[in-house]
C-alpha positions in Angstrom: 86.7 99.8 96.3 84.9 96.7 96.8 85.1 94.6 93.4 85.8 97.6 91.3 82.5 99.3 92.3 82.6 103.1 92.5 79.2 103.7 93.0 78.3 101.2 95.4 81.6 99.7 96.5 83.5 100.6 99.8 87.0 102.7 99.9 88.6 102.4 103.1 91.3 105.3 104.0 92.6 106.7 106.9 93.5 103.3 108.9 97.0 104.1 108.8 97.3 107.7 109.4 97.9 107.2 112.8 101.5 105.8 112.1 102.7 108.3 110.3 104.9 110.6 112.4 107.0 112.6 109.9 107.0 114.2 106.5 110.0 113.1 104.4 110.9 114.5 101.5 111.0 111.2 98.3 115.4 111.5 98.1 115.5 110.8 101.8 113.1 107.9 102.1 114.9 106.1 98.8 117.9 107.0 100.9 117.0 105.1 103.9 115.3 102.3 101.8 119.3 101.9 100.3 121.0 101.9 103.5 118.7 99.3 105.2 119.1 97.2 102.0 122.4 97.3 101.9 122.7 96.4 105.6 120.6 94.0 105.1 122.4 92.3 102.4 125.7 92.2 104.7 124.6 89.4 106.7 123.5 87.0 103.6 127.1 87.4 102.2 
């Protein structure tokens, strides 16, 4: 939306569709999201 405007504004969708590869379900993303934080977090300690 371009400054709010519904009627006249822009929505832009779609430009990232083409990276997406595979359908996770919500627990498995949150899982890989903790495991590449707490890797991550090893090599400031």
């Amino acid at each position: 939306m371009f400054e709010g405007d519904l009627d006249e504004g822009e929505l832009e969708i779609g430009q990232i569709a083409g990276l997406i590869h595979e359908i996770k379900p919500a627990a498995e993303i949150i899982k890989e999201i903790i495991a590449e934080f707490t890797e991550a977090k090893k090599s400031f300690c």
